[in-house]
C-alpha positions in Angstrom: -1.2 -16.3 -12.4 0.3 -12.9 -12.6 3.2 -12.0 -9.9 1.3 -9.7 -8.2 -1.6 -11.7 -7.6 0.4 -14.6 -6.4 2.2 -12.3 -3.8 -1.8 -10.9 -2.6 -2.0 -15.2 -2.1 1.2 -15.1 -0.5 0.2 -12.5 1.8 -3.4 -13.8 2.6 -2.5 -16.8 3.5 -0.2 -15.5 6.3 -4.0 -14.1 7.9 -5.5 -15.9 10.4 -8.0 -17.9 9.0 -11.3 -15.8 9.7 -9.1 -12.8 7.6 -8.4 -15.8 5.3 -12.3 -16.3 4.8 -12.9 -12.2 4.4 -10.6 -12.2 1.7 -11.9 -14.9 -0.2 -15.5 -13.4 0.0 -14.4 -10.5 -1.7 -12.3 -12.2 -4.2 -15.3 -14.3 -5.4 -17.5 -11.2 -5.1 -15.3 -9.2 -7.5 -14.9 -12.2 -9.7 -19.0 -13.2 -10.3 -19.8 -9.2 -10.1 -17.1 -7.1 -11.9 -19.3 -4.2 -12.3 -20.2 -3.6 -8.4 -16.3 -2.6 -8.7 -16.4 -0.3 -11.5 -16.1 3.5 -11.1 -17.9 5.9 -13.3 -16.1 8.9 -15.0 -19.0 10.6 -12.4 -17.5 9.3 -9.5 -14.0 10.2 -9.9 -15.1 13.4 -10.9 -16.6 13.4 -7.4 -14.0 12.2 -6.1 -11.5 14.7 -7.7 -13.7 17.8 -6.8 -13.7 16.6 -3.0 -9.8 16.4 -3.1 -9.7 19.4 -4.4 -12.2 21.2 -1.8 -10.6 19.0 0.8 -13.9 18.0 1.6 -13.4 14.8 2.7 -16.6 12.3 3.3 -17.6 11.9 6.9 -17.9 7.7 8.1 -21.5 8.1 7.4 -21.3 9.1 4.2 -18.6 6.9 3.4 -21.3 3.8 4.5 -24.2 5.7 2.2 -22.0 5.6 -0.6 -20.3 1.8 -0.4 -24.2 0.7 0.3 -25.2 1.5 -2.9 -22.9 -1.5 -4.5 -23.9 -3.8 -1.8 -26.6 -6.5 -2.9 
């Protein structure tokens, strides 16, 4: 285990426990579905021209765009 992963254990483990049990979903997630969490060149261009517009993304939006990656 790599030194930054063991401080991210480190860390969690100082949660309380129902943290404890959020952060272990999402480990797991990322681990048995790798490509829910990767980002197309399309997307950082999106992502880039909204910086650049300082047009940010409103919560709604925001919830439209993570629900695509959600199973």
């Amino acid at each position: 285990m790599n030194k930054r992963l063991s401080e991210a254990f480190e860390r969690v483990s100082e949660l309380p426990e129902e943290r404890q049990e959020a952060a272990a979903d999402l480990l797991i997630d990322f681990v048995e579905h790798p490509e829910a969490y990767e980002v197309t060149p399309e997307q950082i261009a999106e992502i880039d021209q909204a910086r650049r517009e300082d047009d940010y993304a409103t919560p709604e939006e925001v919830e439209v765009f993570f629900a695509k990656f959600r199973a």
